[in-house]
N, C-alpha and C positions, 0 to 999 in steps of 0.2 A: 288894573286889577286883572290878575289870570282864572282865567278858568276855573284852576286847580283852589279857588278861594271859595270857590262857589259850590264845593262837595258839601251834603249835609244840607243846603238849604233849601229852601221851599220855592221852587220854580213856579213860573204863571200857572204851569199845567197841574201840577200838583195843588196849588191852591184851590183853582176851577175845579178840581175834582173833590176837595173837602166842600167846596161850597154846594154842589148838588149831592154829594151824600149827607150833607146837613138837612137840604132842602127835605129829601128821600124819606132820611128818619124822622124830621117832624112830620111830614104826611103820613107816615104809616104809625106814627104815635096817635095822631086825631083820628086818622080813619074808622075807626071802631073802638068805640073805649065803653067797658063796661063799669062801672060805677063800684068801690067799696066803702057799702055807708059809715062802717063802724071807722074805717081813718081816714074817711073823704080822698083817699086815693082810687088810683082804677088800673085795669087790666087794660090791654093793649098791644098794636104787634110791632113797638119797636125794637124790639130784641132781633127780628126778622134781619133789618135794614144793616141793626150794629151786629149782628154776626156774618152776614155778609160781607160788611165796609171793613171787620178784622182782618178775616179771612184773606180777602181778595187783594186791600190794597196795603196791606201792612197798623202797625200797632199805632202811630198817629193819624192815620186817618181816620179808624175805628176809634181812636180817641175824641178827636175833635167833634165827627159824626155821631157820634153816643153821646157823649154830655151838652152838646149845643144842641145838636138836634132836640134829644128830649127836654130841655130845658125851655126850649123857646117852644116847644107845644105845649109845657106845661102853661107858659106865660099866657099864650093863645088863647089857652082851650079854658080856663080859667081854676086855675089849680097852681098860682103864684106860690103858694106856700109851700110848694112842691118844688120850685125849678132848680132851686143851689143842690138838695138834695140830689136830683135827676141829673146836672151837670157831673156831681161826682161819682155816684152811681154808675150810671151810665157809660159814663167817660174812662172809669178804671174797668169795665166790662172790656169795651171796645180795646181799649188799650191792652189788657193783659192775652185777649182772643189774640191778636196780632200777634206780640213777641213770643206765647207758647207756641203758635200754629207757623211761625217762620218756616220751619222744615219742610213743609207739606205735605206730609204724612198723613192717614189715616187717622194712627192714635195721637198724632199730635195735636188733629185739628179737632177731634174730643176733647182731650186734654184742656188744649185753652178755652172750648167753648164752656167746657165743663169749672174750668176753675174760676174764669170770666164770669161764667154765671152765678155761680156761689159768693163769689164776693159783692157781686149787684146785689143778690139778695140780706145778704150779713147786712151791708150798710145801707139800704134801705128799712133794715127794720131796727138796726142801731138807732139811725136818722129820725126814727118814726118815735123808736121809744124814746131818745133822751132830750129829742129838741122839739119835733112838734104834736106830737101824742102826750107826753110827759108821761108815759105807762107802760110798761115791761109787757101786759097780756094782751091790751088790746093792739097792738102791731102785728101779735099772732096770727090772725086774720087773713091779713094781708101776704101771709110766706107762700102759702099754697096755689095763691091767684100770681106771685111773682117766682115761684116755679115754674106752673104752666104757661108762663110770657115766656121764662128761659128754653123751655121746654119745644113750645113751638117755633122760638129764634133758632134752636138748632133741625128742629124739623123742617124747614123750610128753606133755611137760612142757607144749610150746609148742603143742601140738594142744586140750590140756584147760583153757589158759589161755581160747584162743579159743572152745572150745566156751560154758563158764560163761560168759563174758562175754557170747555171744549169748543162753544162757538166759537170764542174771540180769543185766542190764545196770547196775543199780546199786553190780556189785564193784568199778566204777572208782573208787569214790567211798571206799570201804573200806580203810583202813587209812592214809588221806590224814591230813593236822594235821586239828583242829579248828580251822575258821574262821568261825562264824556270830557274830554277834550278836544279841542280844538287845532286843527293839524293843516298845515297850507296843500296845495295842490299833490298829485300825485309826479312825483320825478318820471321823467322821459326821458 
């Protein structure tokens, strides 16, 4: 098998690196979770982790990192009836932040944070009303505590993107396909 078979897929390092931004987003999903009685969900700062993991490492990281992450602190932290919703939520967050913010532009990385975030919230309160609230108003509730998650995922998110990236300049490259090939010595 050559090399060139091997564009597109998920390298050791690449995986290592969804596996600690999984780890990332359920710790900063548990870390602080405040409580919303009316649909036993809760506020939280995993939007922090998945707009980060978009940002930084591309639209399948931020995938993977977004809907496992939160899904398994939902399982954790004990809010199961939550976690399919949070994998997909979450997961088309992280995913859509990535492929808008590809560019790396300013208004790009708005953009996706912005549209990433809208759509977390649409199908969390979709989720909320038609499958486990069974109710159109009481999900209401819940929009303005999962604005202010989106809210802070990009005030923070989109600060610490930029900060690392100036320390470590090589995270652009991180979490990209493998694309190298393989080439024998140099001619003499």
């Amino acid at each position: 098998m050559s090399n060139h078979d091997n564009k597109g897929r998920y390298g050791a390092g690449r995986v290592a690196l969804m596996a600690v931004m999984i780890a990332v987003t359920t710790v900063f999903t548990l870390l602080i979770r405040v409580p919303i009685p009316a649909t036993q969900g809760y506020f939280n700062f995993s939007d922090v982790a998945i707009v980060f993991s978009g940002l930084a490492f591309g639209p399948w990281v931020g995938l993977v990192a977004g809907g496992v992450g939160t899904a398994l602190a939902d399982a954790f932290g004990g809010y199961v009836q939550w976690a399919p919703l949070s994998l997909l939520a979450h997961g088309l967050e992280g995913l859509l932040i990535g492929m808008i913010a590809r560019r790396r532009t300013l208004p790009h990385l708005i953009m996706g944070w912005a549209v990433g975030s809208l759509a977390m919230v649409v199908l969390y309160y979709l989720g909320s009303a038609l499958i486990l609230v069974r109710d159109f108003f009481v999900p209401l509730a819940e929009v303005p505590a999962n604005l202010l998650q989106a809210a802070v995922g990009a005030l923070v998110g989109l600060p610490l993107y930029y900060a690392v990236r100036r320390a470590y300049p090589p995270v652009e490259q991180m979490g990209r396909p493998v694309s190298w090939t393989e080439e024998g010595p140099p001619a003499r």
